[in-house]
Structure formats: structure tokens, C-alpha cells
N, C-alpha and C positions, 0 to 999 in steps of 0.2 A: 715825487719830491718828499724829504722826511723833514718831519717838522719837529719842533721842539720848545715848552712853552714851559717858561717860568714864572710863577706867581707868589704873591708874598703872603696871601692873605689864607693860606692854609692854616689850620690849626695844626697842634702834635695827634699822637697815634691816644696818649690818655683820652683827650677828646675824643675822638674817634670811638674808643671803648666804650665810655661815658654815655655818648648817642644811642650806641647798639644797646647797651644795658637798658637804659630809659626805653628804647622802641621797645621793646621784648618785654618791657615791664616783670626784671626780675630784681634780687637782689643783688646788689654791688659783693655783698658776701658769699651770696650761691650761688655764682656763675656759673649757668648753662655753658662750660667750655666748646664744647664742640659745635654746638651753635652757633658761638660766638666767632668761635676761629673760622668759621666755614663764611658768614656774613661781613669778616673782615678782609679773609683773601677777597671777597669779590667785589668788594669796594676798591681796595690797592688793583685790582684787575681793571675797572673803571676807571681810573686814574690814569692808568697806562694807557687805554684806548684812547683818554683824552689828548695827549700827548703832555700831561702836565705832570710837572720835575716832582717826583716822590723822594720826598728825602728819607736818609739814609735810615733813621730811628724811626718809619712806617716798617722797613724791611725789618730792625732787629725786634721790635713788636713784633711782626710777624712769625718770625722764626723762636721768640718766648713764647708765643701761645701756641704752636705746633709743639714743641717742646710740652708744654705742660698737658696739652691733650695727649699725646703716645704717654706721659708716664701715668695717666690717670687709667688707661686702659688697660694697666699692666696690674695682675691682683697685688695684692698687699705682701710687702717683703718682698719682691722682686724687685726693684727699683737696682737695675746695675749699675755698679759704682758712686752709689752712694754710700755718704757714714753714714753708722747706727746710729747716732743722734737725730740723723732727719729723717730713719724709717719713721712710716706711722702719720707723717705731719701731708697736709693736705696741699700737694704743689701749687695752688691756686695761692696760697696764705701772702705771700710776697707780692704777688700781682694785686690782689684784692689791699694790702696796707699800702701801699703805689697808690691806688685809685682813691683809697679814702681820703689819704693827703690832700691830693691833687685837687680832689673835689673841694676839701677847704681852704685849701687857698684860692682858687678859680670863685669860691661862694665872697669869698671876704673880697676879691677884688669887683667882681659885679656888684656889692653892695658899696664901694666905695664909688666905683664908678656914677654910679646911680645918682650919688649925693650933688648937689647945687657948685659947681667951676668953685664960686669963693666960700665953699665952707670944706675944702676937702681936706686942709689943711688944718682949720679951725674947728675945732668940736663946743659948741656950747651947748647952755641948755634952753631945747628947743621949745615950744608953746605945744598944749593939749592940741591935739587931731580933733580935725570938723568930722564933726559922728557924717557927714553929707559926705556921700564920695566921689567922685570927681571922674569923667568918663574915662571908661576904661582904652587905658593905651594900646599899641601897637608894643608889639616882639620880633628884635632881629629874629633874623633864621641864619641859623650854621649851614656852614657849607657845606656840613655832607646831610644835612636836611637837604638842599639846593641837588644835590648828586642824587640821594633816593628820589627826588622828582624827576630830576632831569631821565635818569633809568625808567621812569612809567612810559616818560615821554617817549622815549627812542622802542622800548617794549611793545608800541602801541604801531610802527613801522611795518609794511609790510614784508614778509621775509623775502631775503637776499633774491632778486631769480635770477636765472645764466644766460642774460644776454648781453647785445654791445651799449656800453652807455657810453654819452658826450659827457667825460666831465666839465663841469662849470666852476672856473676860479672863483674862491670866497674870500673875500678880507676882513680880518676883524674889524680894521677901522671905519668898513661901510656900514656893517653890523653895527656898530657902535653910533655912527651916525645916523644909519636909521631906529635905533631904540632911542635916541635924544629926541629927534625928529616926534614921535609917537608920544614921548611924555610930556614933547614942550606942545601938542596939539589936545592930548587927553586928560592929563594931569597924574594919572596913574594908569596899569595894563593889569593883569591877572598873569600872571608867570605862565601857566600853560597856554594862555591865549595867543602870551607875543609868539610860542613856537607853532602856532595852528597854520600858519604856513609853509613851513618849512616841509619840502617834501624828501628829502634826505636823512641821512645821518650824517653823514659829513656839516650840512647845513645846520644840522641842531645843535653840533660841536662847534661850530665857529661860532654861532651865537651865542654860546654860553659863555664861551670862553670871553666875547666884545662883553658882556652882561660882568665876568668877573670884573675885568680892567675897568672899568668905569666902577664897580664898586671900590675896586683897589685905590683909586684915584679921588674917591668921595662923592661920587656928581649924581650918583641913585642910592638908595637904599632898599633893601628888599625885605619886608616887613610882612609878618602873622597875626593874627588879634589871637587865635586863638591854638594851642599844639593842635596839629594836624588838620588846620582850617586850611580855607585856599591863600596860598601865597601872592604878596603885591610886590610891583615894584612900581618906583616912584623919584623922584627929581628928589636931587637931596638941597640943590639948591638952583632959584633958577638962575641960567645963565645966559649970556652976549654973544653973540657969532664969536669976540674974540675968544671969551670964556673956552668956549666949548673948540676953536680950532688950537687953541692951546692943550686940551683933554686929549684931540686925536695926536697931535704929532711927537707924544710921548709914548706913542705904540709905533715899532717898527713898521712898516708894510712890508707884511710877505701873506702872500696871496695861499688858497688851502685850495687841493683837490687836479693839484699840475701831477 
């Protein structure tokens, strides 16, 4: 059976860049091209196996940064069909002024975000900061942080072997009712831990995918203390048998693995 799974809560492909750059710990202005391009196809590659809807602008990203790596590997003044005006100029230069944009504006609304419901609107002047600091919070995680996890996860599978296997139908919506289940008895899981079950890859994909919808819907959050610490997930609010049979029947039932 081929499935097919749309989610809202993707970022654009800038994000996506943004990530790559920050993992690799380089500069926004000297992008490792080919690194990058090579670590982006195989993310849009994970996506596909997920069976989750890649929209259109992941592809034409993909195909500027292919573009920009072939004409980086062409020496200087070979550039075909280009004007004389843009020999000489560094193909990255447009991609890298895209990204520095983007970052500011993405910077200025995370900091707006941040600010208190009723002053977002209101600017005043605020009182001197307690020199005491106050315990240190909790940090979303991006969903292709969530993807470079989930990839350890599946990485750590034993490889494919060639015999007859019984598939077993999976549903997001049990997946989804069993991670309710688990947070409303624990209060919180370790992200790797809820998949230490799963003996599959089919299994680890349908769990993720129950784990996006419920975030999509607001009913968990999936939080870092610190980059590259272990990731939580956790109840974002609790909820009522209704609460929560109102959560599942906003996801279709179609069953994985027929």
C-alpha cells in the first residue's frame, strides 16, 4: 500500500541550511558548498522515505545548490554563459545574502516571540535585571534536529536480511495513543528511549510521524536544555479522555506496513 503524509509543521529549505551550517560549525559566508549540498540531498532523501510531502522550494534549494557546486568546480573564467559582469564573483554570494537576511529576520521574530503575550505589542521601559539568574530553560528542537536523531535511530537497525517477514499493520493513531499513554503515566520520555522498542523501521517511521501530529496539534513538546544534549518529550498540557479522543480523531486511520 503507498502512503502519503502531509505535515504542516516543516520549516523552509533556509532553515534547513541554517541547521547544516550551525552542525558543521562553519561560516554563513564560507560555505563548505559541497558539503553542504551532499548533507542536504540526504536529508530531502529522509524525507522521502518518511513518506512526508517535500514541498516544492526543498527541491528548487536543491537544485541552487547543485548549480552552485558544478560552477564552483569549474576554474575561473570558464563559467558558460555567463556575462562578464559576474565573472570573477563567488556563486555562493546570493545564496549566502538569502541566508543572512533570513537569519535576521528568523533572529528578530524569536526575539519577539520570547517577549511576555501582553507586552508584544507594547514597548516600554523595562526595570534593571536581577544580577540572580533564574534556572536555566528548556530549548525547542527543529525538526531536522528531530530527523538527524531519528537517522541514529534507524542507523543503529540491523541491516536488511533476505528472508520472509509477516508484516504487521501500524497506525499512527495507536502510536499516538500510546506516547499519550506513557507521558500521562511518566511525565516526560527521552526521545531515544520511547523508540528502544521499536524493532522495525517501518515501526520507527510511524512513530515519528504519531510524535510529529501530536506536536502539530500542540499536546507534547519536544524540548533540549542544552544543543546536542539528549532530547525530551513531554505533555504540553495535561489532558481528559475527551481532550485527548478529540487529538486522535483529527488524524485519518490508515494503517502502515499492508
Amino acid at each position: 500500500m503507498s502512503t502519503h503524509v502531509e505535515t504542516e509543521i516543516f520549516e523552509g529549505p533556509l532553515d534547513l541550511l541554517l541547521h547544516l551550517i550551525k552542525k558543521n560549525e562553519v561560516s554563513i559566508t564560507d560555505i563548505p558548498i559541497a558539503t553542504i549540498t551532499e548533507q542536504y540531498l540526504a536529508t530531502l532523501d529522509l524525507l522521502q522515505s518518511l513518506s512526508l510531502d517535500v514541498a516544492g522550494e526543498f527541491l528548487v534549494m536543491a537544485s541552487t545548490l547543485i548549480h552552485i557546486k558544478s560552477r564552483m568546480l569549474l576554474p575561473a573564467g570558464d563559467d558558460v554563459g555567463d556575462d562578464d559582469e559576474d565573472q570573477g564573483l563567488d556563486p555562493r554570494d546570493e545564496l549566502v545574502r538569502r541566508l543572512l537576511e533570513y537569519q535576521r529576520y528568523k533572529e528578530a521574530a524569536q526575539d519577539l516571540d520570547q517577549r511576555e503575550v501582553l507586552s508584544r505589542d507594547v514597548f516600554t521601559r523595562s526595570a534593571a535585571p536581577n544580577e540572580e539568574a533564574g534556572p536555566r530553560g528548556f530549548r525547542e528542537v527543529s525538526v531536522f534536529e528531530l530527523l538527524a536523531a531519528l537517522k541514529r535511530i534507524i542507523d543503529r537497525l540491523p541491516k536488511d536480511t533476505f528472508h520472509d517477514v509477516t508484516l504487521e499493520k501500524i497506525s499512527v493513531r495507536e502510536k499516538m495513543t500510546h506516547l499519550l499513554d506513557v507521558l500521562r503515566a511518566q511525565g516526560s520520555v527521552l526521545f531515544e528511549n520511547f523508540f528502544a522498542t521499536a524493532n522495525s523501521r517501518m515501526e520507527i517511521i510511524v512513530t515519528f510521524l504519531a510524535m510529529l501530529e501530536l506536536v502539530k496539534v500542540r499536546a507534547i513538546r519536544i524540548v533540549q536544555e542544552q544543543l546536542a544534549g539528549p532530547i525530551t518529550i513531554e505533555a504540553a498540557a495535561v489532558m481528559d479522555s475527551v481532550s485527548e479522543q478529540a487529538v486522535l480523531e483529527q488524524v485519518e486511520e490508515e494503517p502502515y506496513g499492508a
